[in-house]
C-alpha positions in Angstrom: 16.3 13.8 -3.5 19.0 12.0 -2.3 19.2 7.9 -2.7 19.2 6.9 0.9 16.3 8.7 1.8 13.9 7.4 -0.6 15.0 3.7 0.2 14.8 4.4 3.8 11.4 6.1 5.1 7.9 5.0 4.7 4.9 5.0 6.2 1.5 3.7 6.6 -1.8 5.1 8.8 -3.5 3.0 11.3 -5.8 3.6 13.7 -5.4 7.3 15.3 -2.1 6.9 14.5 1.0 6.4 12.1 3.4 4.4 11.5 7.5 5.5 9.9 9.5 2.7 8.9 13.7 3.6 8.6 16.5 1.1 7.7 17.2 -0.1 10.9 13.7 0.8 13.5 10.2 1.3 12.6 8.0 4.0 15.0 3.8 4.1 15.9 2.8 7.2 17.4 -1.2 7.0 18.3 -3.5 9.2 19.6 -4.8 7.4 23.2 -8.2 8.0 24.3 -7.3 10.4 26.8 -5.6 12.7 24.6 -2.0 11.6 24.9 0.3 10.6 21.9 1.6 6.6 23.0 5.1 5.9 20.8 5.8 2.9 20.3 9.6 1.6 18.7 11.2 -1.4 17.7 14.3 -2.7 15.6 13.5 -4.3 12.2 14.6 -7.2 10.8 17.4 -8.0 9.7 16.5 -8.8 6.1 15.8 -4.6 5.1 19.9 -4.2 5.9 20.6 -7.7 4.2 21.8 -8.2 0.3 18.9 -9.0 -0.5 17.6 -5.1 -0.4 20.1 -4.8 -3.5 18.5 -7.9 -5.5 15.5 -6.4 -7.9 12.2 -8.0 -7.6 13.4 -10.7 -5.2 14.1 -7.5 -2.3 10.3 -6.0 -3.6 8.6 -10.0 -3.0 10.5 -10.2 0.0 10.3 -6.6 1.6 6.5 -6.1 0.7 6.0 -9.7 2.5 8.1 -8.3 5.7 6.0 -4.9 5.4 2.7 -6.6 5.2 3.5 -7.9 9.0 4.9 -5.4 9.8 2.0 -2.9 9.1 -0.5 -5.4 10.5 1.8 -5.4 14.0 1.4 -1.5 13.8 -2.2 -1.7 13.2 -2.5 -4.3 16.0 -0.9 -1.9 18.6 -3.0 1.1 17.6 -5.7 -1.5 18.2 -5.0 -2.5 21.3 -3.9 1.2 22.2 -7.6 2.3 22.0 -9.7 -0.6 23.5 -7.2 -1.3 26.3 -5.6 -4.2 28.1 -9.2 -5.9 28.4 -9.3 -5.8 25.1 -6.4 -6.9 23.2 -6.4 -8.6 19.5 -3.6 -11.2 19.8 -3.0 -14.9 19.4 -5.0 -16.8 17.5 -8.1 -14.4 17.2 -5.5 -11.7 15.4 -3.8 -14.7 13.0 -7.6 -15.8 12.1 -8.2 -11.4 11.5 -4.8 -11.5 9.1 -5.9 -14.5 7.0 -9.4 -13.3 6.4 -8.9 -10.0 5.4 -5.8 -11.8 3.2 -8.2 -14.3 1.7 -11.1 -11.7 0.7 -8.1 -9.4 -0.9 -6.8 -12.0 -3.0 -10.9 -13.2 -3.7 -12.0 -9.9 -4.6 -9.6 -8.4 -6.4 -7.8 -11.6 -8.6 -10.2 -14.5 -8.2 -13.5 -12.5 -8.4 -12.7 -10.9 -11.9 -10.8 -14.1 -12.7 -13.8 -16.3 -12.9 -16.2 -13.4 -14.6 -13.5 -12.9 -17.1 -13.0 -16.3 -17.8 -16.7 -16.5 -18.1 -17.5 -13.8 -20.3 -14.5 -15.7 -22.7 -16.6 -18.7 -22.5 -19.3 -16.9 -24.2 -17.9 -15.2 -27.1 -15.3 -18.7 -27.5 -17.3 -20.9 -29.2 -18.5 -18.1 -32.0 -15.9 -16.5 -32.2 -14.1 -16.5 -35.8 -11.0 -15.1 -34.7 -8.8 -14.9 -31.6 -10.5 -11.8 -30.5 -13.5 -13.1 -28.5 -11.3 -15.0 -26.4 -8.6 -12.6 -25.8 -11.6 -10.2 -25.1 -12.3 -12.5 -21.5 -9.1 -11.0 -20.1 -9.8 -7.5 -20.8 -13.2 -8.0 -19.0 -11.3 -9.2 -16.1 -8.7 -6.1 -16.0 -11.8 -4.0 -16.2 -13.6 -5.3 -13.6 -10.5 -5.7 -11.3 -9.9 -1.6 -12.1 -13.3 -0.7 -11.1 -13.4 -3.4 -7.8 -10.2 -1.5 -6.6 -11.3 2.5 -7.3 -15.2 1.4 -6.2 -14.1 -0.2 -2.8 -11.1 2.6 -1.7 -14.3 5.0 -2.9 -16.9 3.4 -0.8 -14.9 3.0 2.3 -14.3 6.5 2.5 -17.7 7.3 3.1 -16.8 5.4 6.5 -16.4 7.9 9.8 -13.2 5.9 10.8 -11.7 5.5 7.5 -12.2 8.8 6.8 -10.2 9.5 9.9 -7.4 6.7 9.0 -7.2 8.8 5.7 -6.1 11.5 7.4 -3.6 10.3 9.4 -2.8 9.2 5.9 -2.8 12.6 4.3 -0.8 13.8 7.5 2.4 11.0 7.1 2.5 11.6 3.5 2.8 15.5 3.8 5.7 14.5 7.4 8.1 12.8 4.7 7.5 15.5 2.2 8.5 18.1 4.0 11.1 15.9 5.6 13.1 15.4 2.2 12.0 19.4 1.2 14.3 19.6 4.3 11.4 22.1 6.3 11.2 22.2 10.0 9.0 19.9 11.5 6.0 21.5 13.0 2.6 21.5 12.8 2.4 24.4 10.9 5.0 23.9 8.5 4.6 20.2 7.5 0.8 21.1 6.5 1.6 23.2 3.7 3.1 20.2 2.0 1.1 17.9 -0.6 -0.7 14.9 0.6 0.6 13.2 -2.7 3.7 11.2 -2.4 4.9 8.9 -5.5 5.8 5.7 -3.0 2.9 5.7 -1.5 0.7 2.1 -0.8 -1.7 3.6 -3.0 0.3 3.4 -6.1 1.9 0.7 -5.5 -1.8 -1.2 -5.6 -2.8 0.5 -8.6 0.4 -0.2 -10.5 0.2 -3.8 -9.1 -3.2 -4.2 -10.8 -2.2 -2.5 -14.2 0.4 -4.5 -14.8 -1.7 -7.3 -14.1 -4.0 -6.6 -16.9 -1.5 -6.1 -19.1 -0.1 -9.1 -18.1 -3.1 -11.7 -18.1 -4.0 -10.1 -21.4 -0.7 -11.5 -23.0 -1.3 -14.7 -21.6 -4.1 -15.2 -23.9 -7.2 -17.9 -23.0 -6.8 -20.5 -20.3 -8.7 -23.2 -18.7 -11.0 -21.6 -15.8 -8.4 -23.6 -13.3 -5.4 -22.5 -14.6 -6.8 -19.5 -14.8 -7.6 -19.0 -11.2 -3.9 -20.7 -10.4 -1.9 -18.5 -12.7 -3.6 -15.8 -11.1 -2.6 -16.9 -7.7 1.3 -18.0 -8.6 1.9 -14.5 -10.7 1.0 -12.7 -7.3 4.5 -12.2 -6.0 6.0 -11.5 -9.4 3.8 -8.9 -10.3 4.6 -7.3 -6.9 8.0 -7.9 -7.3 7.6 -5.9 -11.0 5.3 -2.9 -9.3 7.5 -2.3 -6.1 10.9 -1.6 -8.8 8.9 0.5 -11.1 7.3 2.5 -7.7 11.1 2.7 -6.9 12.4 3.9 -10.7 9.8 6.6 -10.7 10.8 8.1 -7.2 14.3 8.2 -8.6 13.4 10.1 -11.5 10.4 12.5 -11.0 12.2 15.5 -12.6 11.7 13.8 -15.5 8.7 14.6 -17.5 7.9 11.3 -19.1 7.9 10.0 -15.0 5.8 12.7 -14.5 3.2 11.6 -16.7 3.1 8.4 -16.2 2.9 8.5 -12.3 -0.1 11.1 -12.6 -2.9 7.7 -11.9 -1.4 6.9 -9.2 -1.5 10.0 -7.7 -4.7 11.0 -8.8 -6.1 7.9 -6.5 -4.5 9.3 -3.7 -7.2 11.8 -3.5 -9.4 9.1 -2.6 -6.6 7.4 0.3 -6.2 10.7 2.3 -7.7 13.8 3.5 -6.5 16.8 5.0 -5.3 15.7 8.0 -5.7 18.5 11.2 -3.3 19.8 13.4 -3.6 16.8 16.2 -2.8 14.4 13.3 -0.1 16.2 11.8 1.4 16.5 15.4 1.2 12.5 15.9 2.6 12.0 12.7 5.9 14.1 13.4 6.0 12.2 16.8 6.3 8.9 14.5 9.0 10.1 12.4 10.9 11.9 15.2 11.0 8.6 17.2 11.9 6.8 14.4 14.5 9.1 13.3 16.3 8.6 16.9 15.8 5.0 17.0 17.8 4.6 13.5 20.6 6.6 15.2 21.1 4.7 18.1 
């Protein structure tokens, strides 16, 4: 697989529709009510054809922060796309939406098993007659953090619209397979490909919150605010650590030690997509056929 094309494409599912990111112009096919497939392009930034893309861990901090606005644009127009002009989240209402769902990520998943962590260490502190009890506080919160992250992607499944924004999921992740297999583009073709694909969002969550454990864990006991702080400030690094190692493993997945260790995060994409039908499939070919043109242009 060559270098260019596993720096250049992504992707991300939003509602009734995908989204394809290139070097140079991003593409949203959706699925209208009436049937139709609305595409929608623009240029990116300039920072994903900058020097900073060739910086590790500063490009991952700053290209995941681009991408995070960049998918939540996407999901915004797919949004808008199926309630209408009448309807449309922007301004204020879709800034207070971002910051939210933002705020109850970072609560759930780092805060939340933060502060029972740090509790359970403040039990097993005081007694304890070696360093164990209190090193023991961080593997609680790793733990709890593992399970927050499977148990919710689980639960949300169970969801009729999820379900279906899995499968749009299932259906860009089996596009850009086949696209670097070099297969036609059909329908028909593109679904024979796996819905697995190593740079997926899914493993790049997964790694984020492994590393984390392994990380906290070596920082040993803190003070509950410290705690909660560290936990906040070592955000962007860990990303920055998990986007590079989601990139070293796509470079090398003919090797068998990649292969093993990449088998989690694959695994928990059986959770993050379904088999996507044919209408899917065919709106997430649109995406990366517009996309494709707009990055020639």
């Amino acid at each position: 697989m060559a270098e260019d094309r596993i720096i250049s494409y992504g992707g991300q599912a939003v509602i009734e529709g995908v989204l394809m990111r290139g070097q140079k112009a991003f593409a949203v096919a959706m699925r209208a009510p009436d049937g139709t497939v609305v595409v929608h392009t623009e240029t990116l930034a300039k920072v994903y054809r900058s020097g900073i893309t060739k910086i590790p861990f500063l490009r991952g901090v700053i290209l995941l922060w681009d991408a995070l606005g960049l998918g939540m644009r996407a999901l915004t127009l797919s949004a808008n796309t199926q309630t209408g002009e009448d309807e449309k989240l922007e301004g204020a209402p879709l800034y207070l939406t971002i910051g939210l769902a933002l705020a109850i990520g970072i609560g759930l998943f780092f805060l939340l098993p933060a502060f029972l962590g740090g509790w359970v260490e403040g039990l097993f502190a005081p007694a304890a007659a070696s360093t164990s009890g209190l090193w023991l506080g961080n593997l609680v919160e790793g733990v709890i953090k593992l399970i927050l992250l499977v148990g919710y992607i689980w639960a949300i499944g169970f969801m009729p619209d999820v379900n279906r924004l899995f499968g749009y999921h299932g259906a860009e992740h089996k596009t850009i397979n086949a696209f670097e297999s070099g297969a036609e583009l059909t329908p028909e073709s593109v679904a024979k490909y796996s819905r697995e694909h190593p740079r997926c969002g899914t493993a790049f969550l997964l790694t984020l919150v492994l590393l984390s454990i392994l990380v906290f864990t070596l920082l040993g006991p803190l003070p509950m605010l410290w705690r909660l702080v560290s936990r906040l400030l070592l955000i962007p690094v860990l990303a920055g650590i998990a986007v590079e190692y989601i990139r070293w493993t796509a470079n090398h997945l003919n090797n068998p030690i990649v292969k093993l260790l990449i088998k989690p995060n694959l695994a928990l994409q059986s959770l993050t997509t379904r088999e996507p039908d044919e209408k899917m499939l065919e709106v997430a070919i649109a995406s990366f056929n517009a996309m494709r043109a707009a990055e020639s242009q």
